[in-house]
C-alpha positions in Angstrom: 52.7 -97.4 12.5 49.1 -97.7 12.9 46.6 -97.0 10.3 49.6 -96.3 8.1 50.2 -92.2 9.2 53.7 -91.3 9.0 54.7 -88.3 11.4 56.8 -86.5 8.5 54.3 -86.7 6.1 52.0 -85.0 9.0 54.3 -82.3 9.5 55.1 -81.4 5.7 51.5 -81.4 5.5 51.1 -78.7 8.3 54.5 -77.0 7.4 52.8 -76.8 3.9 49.6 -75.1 6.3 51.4 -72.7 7.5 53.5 -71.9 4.2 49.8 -71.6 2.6 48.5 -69.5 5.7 51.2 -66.9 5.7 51.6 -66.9 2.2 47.6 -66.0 1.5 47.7 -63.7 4.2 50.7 -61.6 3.1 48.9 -62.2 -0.8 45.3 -62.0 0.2 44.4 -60.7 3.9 46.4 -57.9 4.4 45.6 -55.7 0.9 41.9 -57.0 2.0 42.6 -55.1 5.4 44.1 -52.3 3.9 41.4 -51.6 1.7 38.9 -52.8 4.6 40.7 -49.8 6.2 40.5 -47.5 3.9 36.8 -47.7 3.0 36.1 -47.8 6.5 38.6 -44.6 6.9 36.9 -43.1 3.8 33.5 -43.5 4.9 34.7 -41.8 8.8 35.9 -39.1 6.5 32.7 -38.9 5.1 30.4 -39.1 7.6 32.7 -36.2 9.4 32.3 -34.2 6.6 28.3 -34.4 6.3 28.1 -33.9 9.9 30.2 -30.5 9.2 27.9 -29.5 6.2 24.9 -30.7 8.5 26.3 -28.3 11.0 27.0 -25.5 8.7 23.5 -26.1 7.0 21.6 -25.5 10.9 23.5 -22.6 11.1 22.7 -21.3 7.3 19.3 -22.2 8.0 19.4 -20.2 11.5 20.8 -17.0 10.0 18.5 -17.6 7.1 15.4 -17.7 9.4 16.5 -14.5 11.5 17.5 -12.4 8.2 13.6 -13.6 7.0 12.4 -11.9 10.5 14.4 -9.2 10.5 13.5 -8.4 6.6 9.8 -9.2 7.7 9.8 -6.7 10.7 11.0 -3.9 8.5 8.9 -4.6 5.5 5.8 -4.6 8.2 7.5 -1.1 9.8 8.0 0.5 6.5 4.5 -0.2 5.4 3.4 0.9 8.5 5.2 4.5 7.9 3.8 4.3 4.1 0.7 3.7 5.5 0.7 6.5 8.0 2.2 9.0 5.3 -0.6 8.4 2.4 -3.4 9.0 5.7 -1.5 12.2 6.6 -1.1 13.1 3.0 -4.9 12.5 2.4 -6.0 14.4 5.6 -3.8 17.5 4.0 -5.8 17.1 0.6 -9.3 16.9 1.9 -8.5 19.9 4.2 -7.4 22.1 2.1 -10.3 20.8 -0.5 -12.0 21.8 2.6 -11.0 25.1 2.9 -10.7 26.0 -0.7 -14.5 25.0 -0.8 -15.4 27.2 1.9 -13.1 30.0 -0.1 -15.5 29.7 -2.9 -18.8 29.6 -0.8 -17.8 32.4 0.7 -17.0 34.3 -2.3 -20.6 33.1 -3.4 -22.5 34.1 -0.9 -20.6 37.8 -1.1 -21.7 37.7 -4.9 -25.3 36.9 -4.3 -25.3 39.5 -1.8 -23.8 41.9 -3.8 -25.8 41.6 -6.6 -28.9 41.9 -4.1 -27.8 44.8 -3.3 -27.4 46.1 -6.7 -31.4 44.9 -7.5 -32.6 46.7 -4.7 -30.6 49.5 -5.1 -31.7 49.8 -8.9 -35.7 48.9 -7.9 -35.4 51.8 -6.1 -34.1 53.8 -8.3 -36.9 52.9 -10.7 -39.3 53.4 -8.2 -38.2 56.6 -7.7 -38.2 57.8 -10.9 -41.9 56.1 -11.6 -43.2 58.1 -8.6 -41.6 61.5 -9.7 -42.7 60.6 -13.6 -46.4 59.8 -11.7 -45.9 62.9 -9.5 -44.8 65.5 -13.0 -48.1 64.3 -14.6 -50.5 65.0 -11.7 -49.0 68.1 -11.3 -49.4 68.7 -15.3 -52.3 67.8 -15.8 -55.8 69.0 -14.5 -56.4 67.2 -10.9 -59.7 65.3 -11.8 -60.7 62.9 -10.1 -61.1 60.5 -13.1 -57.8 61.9 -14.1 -55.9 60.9 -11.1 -57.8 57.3 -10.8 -56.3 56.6 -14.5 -52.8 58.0 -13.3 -52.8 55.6 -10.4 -53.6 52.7 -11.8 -50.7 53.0 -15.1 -48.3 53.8 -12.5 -49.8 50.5 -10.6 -49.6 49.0 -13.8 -46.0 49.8 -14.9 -44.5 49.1 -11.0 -45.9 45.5 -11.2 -44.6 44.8 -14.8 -41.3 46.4 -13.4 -41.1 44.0 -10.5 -42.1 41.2 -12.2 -39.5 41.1 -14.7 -36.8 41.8 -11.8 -38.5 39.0 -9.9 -37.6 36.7 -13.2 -33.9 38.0 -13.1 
């Protein structure tokens, strides 16, 4: 036996190995494995899952983001109709402000005539009785010249006080 190796111790030494090798991995490697497997299973799981929520939050988001258009387009159509309303209802206001105002110029103006025509008709009622009060005294009296002169100008007189205080009315 050179350099003093004996064969048998050899082989218990590599029977004890192999007892140590499949001992450990029945003791050590394969719950290692297992849970290896199971992490790596778990985090499969996982990363299927988030890729499902991912999916289902695109698709949240998408109906989200049409919902926001379609709430958008009818907010911008019903302001448009408000918008068209008030301007309609406005226009209705201002003409029937319109027409009232006329209502009462009109009325107005028939007034002002009206009561013109109730001056003139009483100026000339005054001026007739000044000339029949101016013609009863000429006709009275004695027809002198001087006479008739004084006559003339009290009826002048009493005409243009007459008119002036209608002209202040």
């Amino acid at each position: 036996m050179p350099l003093n190796i004996d064969i048998v111790q050899v082989l218990l030494h590599m029977l004890n190995f192999v007892i140590l090798a499949g001992g450990l991995s029945l003791i050590l490697f394969k719950p290692v494995r297992k849970f290896i497997d199971e992490r790596r299973k778990s985090f499969e799981e996982r990363e299927a899952e988030n890729a499902k929520n991912a999916e289902e939050n695109e698709r949240l988001k998408a109906e989200y983001e049409s919902k926001l258009r379609s709430f958008e387009s009818e907010t911008a159509s019903a302001r448009q109709q408000a918008e068209k309303e008030a301007a309609s209802a406005a226009k209705a206001y201002i003409d029937s402000s319109k027409a009232e105002a006329a209502a009462i110029i009109a009325k107005a103006e028939k007034e002002a005539e009206k009561r013109k025509e109730q001056i003139l008709d009483s100026a000339q009622t005054e001026i007739g009785e000044l000339v029949i009060g101016a013609a009863q005294k000429l006709l009275a009296g004695t027809a002198t010249p001087e006479r008739t002169e004084a006559l003339y100008d009290a009826f002048l007189k009493e005409a243009e006080s007459k008119t002036a205080r209608k002209e202040k009315l």
